[in-house]
C-alpha positions in Angstrom: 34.2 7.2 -1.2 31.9 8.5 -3.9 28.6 6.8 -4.2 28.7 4.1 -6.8 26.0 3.1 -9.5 25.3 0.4 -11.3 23.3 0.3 -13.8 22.2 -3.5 -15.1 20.1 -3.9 -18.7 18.8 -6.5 -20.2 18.5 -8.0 -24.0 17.0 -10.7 -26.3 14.0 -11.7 -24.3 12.2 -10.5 -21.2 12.3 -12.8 -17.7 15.7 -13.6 -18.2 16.5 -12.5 -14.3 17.5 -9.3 -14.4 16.1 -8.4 -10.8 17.6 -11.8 -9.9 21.0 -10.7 -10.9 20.9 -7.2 -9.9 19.5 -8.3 -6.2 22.6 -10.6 -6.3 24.7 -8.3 -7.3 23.4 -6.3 -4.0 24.1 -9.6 -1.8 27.6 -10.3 -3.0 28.4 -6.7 -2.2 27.0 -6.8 0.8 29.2 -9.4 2.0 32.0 -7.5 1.3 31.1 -4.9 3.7 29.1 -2.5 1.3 25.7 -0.8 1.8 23.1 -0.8 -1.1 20.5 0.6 -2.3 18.4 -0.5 -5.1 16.2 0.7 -7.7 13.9 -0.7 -10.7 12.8 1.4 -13.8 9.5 0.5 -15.7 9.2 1.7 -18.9 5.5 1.2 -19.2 3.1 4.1 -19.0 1.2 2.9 -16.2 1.5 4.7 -12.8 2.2 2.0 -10.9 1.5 -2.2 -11.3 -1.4 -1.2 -9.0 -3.9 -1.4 -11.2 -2.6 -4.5 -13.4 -3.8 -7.8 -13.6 -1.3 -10.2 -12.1 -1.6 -12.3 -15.1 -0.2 -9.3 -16.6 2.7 -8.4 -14.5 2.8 -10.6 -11.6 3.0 -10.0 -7.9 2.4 -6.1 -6.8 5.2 -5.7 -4.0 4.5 -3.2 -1.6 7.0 -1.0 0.1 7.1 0.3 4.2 5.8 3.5 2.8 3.4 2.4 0.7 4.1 1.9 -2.5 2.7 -0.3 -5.1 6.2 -1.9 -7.2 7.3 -4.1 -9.5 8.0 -7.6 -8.3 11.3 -7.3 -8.6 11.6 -5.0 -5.7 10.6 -8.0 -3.4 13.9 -9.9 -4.7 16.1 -6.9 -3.6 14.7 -7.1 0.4 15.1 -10.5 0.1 18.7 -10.8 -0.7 19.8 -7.6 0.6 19.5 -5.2 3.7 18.1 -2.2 1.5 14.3 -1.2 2.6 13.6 0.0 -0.6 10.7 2.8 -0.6 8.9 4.8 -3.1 11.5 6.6 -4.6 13.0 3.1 -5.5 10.7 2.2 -8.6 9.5 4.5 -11.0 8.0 4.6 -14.6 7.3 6.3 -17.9 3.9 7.4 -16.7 4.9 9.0 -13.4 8.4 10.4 -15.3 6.1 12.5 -18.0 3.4 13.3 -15.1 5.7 15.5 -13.3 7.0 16.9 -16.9 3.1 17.7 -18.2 2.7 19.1 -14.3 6.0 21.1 -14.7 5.3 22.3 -17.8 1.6 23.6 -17.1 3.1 25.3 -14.3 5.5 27.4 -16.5 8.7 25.7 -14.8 10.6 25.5 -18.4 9.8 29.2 -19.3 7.9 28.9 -22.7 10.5 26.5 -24.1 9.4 23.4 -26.0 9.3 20.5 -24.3 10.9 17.4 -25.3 12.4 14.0 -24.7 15.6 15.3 -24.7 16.7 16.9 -22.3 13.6 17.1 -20.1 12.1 13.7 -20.0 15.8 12.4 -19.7 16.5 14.9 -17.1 13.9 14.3 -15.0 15.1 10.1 -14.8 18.6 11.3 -14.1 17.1 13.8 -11.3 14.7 10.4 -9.9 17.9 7.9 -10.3 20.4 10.6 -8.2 17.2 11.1 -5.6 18.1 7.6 -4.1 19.1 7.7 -0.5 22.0 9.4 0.7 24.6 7.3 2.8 25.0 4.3 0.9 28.2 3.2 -0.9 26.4 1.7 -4.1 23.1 2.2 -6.0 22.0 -0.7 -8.2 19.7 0.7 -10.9 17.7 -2.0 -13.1 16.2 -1.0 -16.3 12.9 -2.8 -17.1 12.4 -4.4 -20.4 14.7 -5.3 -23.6 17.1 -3.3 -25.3 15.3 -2.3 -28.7 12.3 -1.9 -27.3 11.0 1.8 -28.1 9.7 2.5 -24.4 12.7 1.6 -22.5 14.9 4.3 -25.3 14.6 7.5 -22.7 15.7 5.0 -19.9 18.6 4.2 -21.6 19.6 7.6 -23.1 19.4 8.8 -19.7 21.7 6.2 -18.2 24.2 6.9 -21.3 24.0 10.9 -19.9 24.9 9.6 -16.3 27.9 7.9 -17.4 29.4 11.2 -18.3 27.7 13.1 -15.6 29.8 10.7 -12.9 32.4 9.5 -14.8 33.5 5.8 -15.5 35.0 5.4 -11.9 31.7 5.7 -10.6 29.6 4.2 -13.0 29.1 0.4 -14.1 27.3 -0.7 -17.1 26.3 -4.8 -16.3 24.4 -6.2 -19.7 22.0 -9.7 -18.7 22.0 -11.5 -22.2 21.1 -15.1 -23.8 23.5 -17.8 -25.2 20.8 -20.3 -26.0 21.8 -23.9 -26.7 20.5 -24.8 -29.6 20.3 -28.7 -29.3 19.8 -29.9 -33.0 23.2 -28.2 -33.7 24.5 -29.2 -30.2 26.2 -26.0 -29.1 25.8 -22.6 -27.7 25.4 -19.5 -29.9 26.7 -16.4 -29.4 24.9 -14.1 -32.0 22.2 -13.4 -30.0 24.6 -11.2 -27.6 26.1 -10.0 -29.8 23.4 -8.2 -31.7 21.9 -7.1 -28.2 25.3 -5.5 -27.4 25.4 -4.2 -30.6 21.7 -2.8 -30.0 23.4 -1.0 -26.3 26.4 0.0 -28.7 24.7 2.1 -30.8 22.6 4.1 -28.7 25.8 4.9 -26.7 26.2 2.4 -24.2 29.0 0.0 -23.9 28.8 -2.8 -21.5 31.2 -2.9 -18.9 30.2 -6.4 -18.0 28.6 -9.2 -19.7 26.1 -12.0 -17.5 25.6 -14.8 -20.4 22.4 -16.4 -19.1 23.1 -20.3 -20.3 21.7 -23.6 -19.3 25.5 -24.8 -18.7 28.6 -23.6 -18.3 30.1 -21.3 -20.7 33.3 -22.8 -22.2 36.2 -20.1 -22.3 36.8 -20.6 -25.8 33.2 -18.8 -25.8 33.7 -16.1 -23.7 36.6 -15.1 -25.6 34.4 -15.1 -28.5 31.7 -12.8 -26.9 34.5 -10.6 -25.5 36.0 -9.9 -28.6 32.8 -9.4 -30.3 31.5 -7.5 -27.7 34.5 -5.1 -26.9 35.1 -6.5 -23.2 37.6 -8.1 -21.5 37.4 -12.0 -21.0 37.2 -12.1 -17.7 34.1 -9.9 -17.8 31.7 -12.4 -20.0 30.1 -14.1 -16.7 28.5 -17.4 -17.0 24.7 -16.9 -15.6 23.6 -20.6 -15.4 20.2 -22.0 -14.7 19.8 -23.0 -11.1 17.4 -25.0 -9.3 17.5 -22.6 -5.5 17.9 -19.0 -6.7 19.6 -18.5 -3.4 22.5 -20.4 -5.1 22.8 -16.7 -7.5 25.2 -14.8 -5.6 27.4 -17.9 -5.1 27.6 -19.0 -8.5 28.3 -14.9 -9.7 31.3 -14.8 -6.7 32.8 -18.2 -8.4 32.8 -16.2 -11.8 34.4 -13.4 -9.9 31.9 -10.9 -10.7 31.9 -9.4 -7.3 36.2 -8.8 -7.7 35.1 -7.5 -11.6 33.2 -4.9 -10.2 34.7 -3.4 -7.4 37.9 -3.3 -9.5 36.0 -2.0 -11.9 34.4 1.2 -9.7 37.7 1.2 -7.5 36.5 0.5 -4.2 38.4 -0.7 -2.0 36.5 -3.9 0.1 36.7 -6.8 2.6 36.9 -10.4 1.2 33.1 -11.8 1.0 32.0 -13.6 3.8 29.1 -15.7 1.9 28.8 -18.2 4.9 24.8 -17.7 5.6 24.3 -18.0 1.6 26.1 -20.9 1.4 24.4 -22.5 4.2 20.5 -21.4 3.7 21.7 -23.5 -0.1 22.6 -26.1 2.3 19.3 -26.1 4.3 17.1 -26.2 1.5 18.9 -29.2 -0.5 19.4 -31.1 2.5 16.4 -30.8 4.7 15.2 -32.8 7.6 11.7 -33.1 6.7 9.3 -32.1 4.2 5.5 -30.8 4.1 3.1 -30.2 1.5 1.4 -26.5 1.8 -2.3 -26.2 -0.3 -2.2 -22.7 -1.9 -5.7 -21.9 -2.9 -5.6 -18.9 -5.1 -7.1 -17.7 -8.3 -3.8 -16.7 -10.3 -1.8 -20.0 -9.7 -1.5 -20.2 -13.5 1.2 -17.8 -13.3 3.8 -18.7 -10.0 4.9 -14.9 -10.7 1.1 -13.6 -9.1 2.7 -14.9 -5.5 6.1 -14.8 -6.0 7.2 -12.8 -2.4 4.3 -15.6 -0.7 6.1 -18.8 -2.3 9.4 -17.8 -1.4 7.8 -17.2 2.1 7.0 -20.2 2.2 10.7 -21.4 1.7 11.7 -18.9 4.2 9.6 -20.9 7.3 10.9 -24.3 5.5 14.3 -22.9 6.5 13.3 -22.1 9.6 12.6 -25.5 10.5 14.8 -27.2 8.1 12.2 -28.6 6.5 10.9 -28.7 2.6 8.1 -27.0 1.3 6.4 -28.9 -1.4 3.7 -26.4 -2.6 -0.1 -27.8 -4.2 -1.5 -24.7 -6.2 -5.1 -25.4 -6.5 -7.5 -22.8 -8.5 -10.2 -21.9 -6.5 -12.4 -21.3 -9.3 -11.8 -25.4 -9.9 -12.6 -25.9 -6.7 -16.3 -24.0 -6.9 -16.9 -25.4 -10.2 -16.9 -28.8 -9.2 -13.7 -29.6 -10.9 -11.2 -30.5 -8.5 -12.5 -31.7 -4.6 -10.8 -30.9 -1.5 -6.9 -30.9 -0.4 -7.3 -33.8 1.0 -4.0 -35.1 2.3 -2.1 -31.6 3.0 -0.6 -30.8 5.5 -1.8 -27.1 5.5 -4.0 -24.7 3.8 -3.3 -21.3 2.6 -5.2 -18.7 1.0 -3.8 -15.7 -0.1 -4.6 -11.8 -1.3 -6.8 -11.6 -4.5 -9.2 -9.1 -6.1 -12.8 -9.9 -8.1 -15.6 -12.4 -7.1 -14.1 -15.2 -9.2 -13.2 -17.8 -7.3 -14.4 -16.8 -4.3 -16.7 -19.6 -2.9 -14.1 -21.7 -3.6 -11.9 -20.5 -1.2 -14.7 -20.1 1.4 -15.5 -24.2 1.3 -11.5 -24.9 1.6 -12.0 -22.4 4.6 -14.2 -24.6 6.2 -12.7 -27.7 5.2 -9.6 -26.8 7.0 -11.5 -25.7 9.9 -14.1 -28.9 10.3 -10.7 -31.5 9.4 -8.3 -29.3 11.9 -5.5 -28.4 9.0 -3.4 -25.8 10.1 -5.2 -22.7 8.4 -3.2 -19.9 7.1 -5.3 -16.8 5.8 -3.7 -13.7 4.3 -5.9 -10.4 3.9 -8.1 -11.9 1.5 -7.9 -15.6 3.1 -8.7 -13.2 6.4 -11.7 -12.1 5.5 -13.5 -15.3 3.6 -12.5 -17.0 6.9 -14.7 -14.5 9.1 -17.2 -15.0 6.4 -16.8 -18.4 6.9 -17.5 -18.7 10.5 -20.3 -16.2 10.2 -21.9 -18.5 7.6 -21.3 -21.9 9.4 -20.7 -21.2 13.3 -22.9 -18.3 13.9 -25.4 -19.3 11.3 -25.9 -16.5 9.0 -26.1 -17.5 5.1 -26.4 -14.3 3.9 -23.3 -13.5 5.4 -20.7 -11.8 2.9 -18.1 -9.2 1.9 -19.7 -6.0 0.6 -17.0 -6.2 -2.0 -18.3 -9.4 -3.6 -22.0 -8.6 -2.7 -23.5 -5.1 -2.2 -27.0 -5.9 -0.9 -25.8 -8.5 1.9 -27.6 -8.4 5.2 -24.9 -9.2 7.4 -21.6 -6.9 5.6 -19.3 -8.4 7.8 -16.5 -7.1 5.9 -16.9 -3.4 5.0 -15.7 -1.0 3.1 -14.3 2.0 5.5 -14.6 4.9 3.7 -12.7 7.4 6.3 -9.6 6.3 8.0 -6.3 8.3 9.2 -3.3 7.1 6.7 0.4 6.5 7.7 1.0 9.9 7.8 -2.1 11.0 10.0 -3.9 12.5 7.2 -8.0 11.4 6.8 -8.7 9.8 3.7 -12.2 9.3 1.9 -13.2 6.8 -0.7 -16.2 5.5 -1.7 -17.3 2.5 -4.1 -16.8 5.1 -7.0 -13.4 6.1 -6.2 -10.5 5.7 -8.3 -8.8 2.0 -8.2 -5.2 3.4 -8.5 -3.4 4.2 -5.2 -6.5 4.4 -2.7 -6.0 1.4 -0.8 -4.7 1.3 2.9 -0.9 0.4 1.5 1.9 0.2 3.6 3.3 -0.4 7.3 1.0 -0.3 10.0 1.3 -0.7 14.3 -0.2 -3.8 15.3 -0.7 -4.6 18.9 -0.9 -8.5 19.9 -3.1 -10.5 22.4 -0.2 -12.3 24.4 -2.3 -15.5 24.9 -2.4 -16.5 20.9 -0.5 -17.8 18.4 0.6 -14.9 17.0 2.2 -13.6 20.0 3.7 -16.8 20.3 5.0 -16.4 16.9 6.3 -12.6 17.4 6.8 -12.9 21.1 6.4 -9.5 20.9 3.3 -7.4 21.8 3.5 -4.1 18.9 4.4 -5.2 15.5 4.8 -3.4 12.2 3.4 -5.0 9.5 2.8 -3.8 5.3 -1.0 -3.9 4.2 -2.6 -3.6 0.6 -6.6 -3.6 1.0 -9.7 -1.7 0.9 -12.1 -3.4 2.7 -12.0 -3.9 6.5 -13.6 -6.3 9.3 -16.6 -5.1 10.8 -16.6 -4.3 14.3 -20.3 -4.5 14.3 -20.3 -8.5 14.1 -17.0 -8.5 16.6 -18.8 -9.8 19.7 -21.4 -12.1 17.5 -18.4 -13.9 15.9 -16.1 -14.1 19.1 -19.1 -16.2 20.9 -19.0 -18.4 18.3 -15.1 -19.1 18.8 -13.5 -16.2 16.8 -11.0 -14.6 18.7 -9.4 -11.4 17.7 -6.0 -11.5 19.0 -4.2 -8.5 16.5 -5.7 -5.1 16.1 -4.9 -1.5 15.4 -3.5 0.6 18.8 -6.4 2.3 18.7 -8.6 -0.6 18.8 -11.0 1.0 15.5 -9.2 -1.9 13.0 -9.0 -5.7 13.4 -6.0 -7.2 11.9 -5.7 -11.0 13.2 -8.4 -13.3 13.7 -7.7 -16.9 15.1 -9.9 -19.5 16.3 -10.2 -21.2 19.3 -10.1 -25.1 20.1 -8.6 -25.0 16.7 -5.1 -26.6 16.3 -3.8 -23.2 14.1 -5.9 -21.3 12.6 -4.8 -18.0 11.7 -5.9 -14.9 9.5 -4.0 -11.4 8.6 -5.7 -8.4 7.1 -1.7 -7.5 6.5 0.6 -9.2 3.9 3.6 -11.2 6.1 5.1 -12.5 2.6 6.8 -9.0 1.9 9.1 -9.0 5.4 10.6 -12.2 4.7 14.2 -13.0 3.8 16.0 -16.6 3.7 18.3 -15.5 6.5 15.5 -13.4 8.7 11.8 -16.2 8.0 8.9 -13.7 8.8 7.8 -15.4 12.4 4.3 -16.2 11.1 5.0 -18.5 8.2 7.9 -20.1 10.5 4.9 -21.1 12.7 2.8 -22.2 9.9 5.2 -24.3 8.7 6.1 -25.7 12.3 2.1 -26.2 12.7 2.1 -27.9 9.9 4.7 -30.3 10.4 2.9 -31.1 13.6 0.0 -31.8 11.7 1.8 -34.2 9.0 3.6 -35.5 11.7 7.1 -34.2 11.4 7.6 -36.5 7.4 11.2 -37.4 7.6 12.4 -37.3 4.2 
């Protein structure tokens, strides 16, 4: 079989779920017995999100090799078997940086260089670059149709349909019928000027998803269908749910799974959607419930830890148990404007950049530690919990992170500025490097103490694990901070980088310099946050609901 693509746009207005549906898309076929691979276009001009506030754009996922992504990448590793990987996201500002690069080189021979056909070229070249093997690539387009960044995206995608041919090429539109309650129905006109929009740049949908607070009535979809110049059959209700898990479920009962593979004549298995329909089950019907502090300084915006909160869920699964999440701003916290979590049943703290914040998180640190609350630190929450203990157990107040203060005395977190990179190359940075891209990102070997909670969690003594940071423990205070109860129990083969810190007499206290949230899936919970969460429910006393 010829490798498929899909290719899934969105109009009216952003955050409608497009990497929602398209990693859906990638579960139902999956359970038909397909293999996927997934990709995400960003229009902006940026090289990456690396550099973007999360109030901006959200979460930064990060890939096994490395790469800094688009949130949206973390759904499709969460509801699929696809590892995506560098190649899988791309922009407007990496697409014209090889094109200026190319063209200073003389690679287009003195012609002048223009959006068409070498900007558009060089997406179809990065879209047909995926990985070889699979039998379908799902390729989402970032933004709204009518937006003037995402018009090279789209042109290029309108090429590709003639390059392959309409056997091998899908066009799936995500779209709005908003209910408009003083009138007390749905309205279709806002489809059907965003398919007119795709229409007349070239593109017509193949298949409509009608995002809707309820169910579409059929007299409806034939409306949008004959409007919209597709069969009925292919206007597919996209309703609101409560567990996004409950996606592919609701897509397979509107037959969009059968729609497509008719559609790109492949020839399937019936689904097997068992594990979806019971991880649904699990997390609507759970034995007992928790209630998990997260501490952060972006909880205004859920989007900032969107791979850690579903996490979260993932090691409620595990122990069929709910996870009721308190986001408190740490920022409140220092200020004086909220108190402690008291009554939680477990602290977390996760990734963040800037001093904002910061002492905040350092006295829920310590009141986690002193009250016994399972502690759950994650590269940031890692290294304010060494600082922690260096401040309050081996009693040294000037103790810091030279990230938040350069002139401390004790620099118990450092920046390293030489270390060997995944691919055994030596990089250099300094305070004055550039921000973008010179972090330690990606996976890394991890070897385990076997008498810790982590190996208890892994059972396993070398893991693999996906980092984003440039500041590292300091091996100078190592044997200051394990007298005072610190015990490293996770660190680099070679024994130069300390990745997990616990503490001893502690009930769990645990702290990664590595991100866990971006290995978890609902049907695979990454084995630290199913220990948390277990730790926790010891703690709380196993709530019954």
């Amino acid at each position: 079989m010829r490798q498929k693509f899909i290719f899934v746009t969105g109009g009216v207005v952003s955050s409608l779920g497009k990497g929602l549906a398209s990693a859906s898309i990638g579960a139902l076929l999956e359970s038909r017995g397909l293999t996927v691979m997934m990709m995400k276009l960003d229009p902006y001009i940026n090289v990456d999100p690396g550099t973007m506030s999360p109030f901006q754009h959200g979460e930064v996922f990060v890939t096994e090799d490395g790469a800094e992504t688009d949130l949206d990448l973390g759904h499709y590793e969460r509801f699929t078997n696809a590892v995506v990987s560098k190649k899988c996201n791309f922009t407007t500002g990496q697409v014209y940086d090889t094109v200026i690069s190319n063209e200073r080189k003389g690679v287009y021979l003195g012609g002048t260089v223009q959006v068409i056909p070498h900007i558009t070229n060089e997406i179809k070249r990065r879209i047909l670059d995926v990985e070889d093997g699979v039998d379908v690539v799902i390729v989402e387009i970032g933004g709204t149709v009518g937006d003037i960044e995402s018009l090279p995206f789209l042109e290029a995608i309108r090429q590709l349909r003639n390059d392959l041919g309409k056997e091998n090429s899908l066009f799936i539109h995500l779209t709005l019928v908003p209910f408009i309650k003083s009138a007390d129905e749905m309205k279709t006109k806002p489809t059907q000027h965003s398919v007119k929009e795709l229409r007349e740049i070239g593109i017509q949908p193949d298949i409509l998803l009608c995002r809707t607070e309820g169910d579409l009535p059929l007299e409806l979809k034939k409306k949008i269908a004959l409007f919209c110049n597709v069969e009925t059959d292919a206007v597919i209700t996209a309703k609101d749910v409560d567990i996004i898990y409950e996606v592919p479920l609701r897509f397979h009962k509107e037959g969009l799974d059968e729609k497509i593979t008719t559609k790109l004549n492949i020839w399937a298995r019936k689904p097997d959607l068992s594990s979806w329909e019971k991880i649904v089950e699990t997390i609507r019907n759970p034995e007992h419930e928790v209630e998990i502090a997260v501490v952060g300084k972006y909880v205004k915006l859920k989007d900032s830890y969107k791979s850690l909160n579903e996490a979260l869920v993932h090691g409620g699964i595990a122990n069929s148990c709910r996870v009721n999440i308190r986001y408190i701003d740490s920022e409140e916290i220092e200020n004086g404007d909220v108190g402690m979590p008291e009554g939680v049943d477990g602290i977390l703290v996760p990734g963040g950049f800037g001093n904002r914040g910061i002492e905040g998180k350092i006295s829920v640190i310590r009141f986690a530690r002193e009250k016994g609350i399972p502690y759950f630190g994650i590269c940031l929450g890692m290294q304010l919990a060494v600082v922690e203990v260096c401040r309050h157990l081996a009693n040294i107040e000037d103790a810091h992170s030279i990230e938040f203060n350069e002139n401390t005395s004790c620099p118990v977190i450092y920046l390293m500025e030489e270390w060997v990179d995944r691919e055994n190359r030596i990089q250099k940075r300094d305070r004055f490097s550039d921000k973008g891209g010179t972090m330690r990102l990606g996976s890394y070997p991890c070897k385990l103490t076997r008498d810790s909670h982590a190996y208890d969690a892994y059972g396993k003594e070398l893991i693999y694990e996906r980092h984003r940071h440039r500041f590292e423990f300091n091996n100078a205070y190592r044997e200051q901070l394990e007298a005072c109860g610190l015990h490293v129990t996770g660190i680099s083969p070679d024994g130069t980088l300390i990745e997990i810190v616990e503490l001893r007499g502690h009930p769990w206290f645990l702290g990664c310099q590595f991100h866990p949230e971006f290995k978890s899936k609902p049907f695979d919970p990454h084995p630290l946050f199913r220990a948390f969460i277990r730790a926790s429910l010891v703690h709380g006393q196993g709530k019954k609901r």
